[in-house]
C-alpha positions in Angstrom: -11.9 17.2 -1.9 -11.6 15.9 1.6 -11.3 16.2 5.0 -7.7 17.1 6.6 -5.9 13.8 8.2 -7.9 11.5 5.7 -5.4 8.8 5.2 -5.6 6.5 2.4 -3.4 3.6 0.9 -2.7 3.2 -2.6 -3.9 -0.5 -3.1 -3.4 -0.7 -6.9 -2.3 1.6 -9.7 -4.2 1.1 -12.7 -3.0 3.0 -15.7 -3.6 6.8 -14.9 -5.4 5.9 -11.9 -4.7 5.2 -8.2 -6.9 2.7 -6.2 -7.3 3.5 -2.9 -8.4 2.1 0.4 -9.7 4.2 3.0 -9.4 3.2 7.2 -13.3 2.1 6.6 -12.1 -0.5 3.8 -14.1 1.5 1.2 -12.0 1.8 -2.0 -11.9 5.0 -4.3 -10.0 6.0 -7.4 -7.7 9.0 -7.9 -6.1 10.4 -11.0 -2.8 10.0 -10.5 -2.1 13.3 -11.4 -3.8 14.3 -8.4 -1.6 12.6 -6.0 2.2 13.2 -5.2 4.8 12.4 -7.6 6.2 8.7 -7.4 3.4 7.6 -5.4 3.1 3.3 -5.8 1.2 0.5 -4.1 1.6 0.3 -0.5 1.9 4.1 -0.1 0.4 5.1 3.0 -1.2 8.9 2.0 -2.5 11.9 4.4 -5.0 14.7 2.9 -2.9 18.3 4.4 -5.8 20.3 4.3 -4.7 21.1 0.4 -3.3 17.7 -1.5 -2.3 14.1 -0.5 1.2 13.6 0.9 3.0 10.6 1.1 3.8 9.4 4.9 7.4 7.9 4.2 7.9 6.8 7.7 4.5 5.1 8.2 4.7 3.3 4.9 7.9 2.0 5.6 6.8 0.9 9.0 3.7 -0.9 7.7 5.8 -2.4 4.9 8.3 -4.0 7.2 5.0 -4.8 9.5 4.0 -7.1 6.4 7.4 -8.4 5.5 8.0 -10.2 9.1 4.5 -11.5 9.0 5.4 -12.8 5.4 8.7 -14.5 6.9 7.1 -15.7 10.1 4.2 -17.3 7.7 6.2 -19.1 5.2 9.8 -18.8 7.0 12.9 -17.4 5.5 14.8 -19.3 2.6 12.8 -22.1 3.1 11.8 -23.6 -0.5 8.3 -23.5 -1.1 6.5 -26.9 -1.8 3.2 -27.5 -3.0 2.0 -31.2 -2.2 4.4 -33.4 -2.2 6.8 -31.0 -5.2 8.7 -28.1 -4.3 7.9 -24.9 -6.1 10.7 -22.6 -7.8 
């Protein structure tokens, strides 16, 4: 399959299968039904040596990594305007 520590992220799910970026950008699809339970976009994964696993704590931290950037980029509660309008 692969090589032990391979770490992937899932970047879309598309029907039955899992797009995946690798840390070289390339992308790859997996069957779903190869990959943990539950998995969704944004999962971080890591190959065991036998099957994927999901690394909770790193997903989380790389989710919360992207939320701040999010609020620092467009600011928190502010209303969005485009032009001279402001966007719902």
């Amino acid at each position: 399959m692969c090589e032990k520590g391979k770490e992937i992220i899932i970047d879309r799910i598309e029907s039955s299968i899992a797009v995946c970026e690798d840390s070289s950008g390339a992308f790859t699809d997996i069957k779903l039904d190869d990959l943990p339970c539950g998995v969704k976009t944004g999962d971080i994964l890591v190959f065991d040596g036998e099957a994927y696993v999901i690394d909770r704590e790193r997903t989380l931290s790389r989710k919360k990594k992207i939320m701040s950037m999010q609020q620092k980029l467009f600011g928190r509660g502010a209303p969005k305007k485009c032009g001279t309008h402001e966007m719902e």
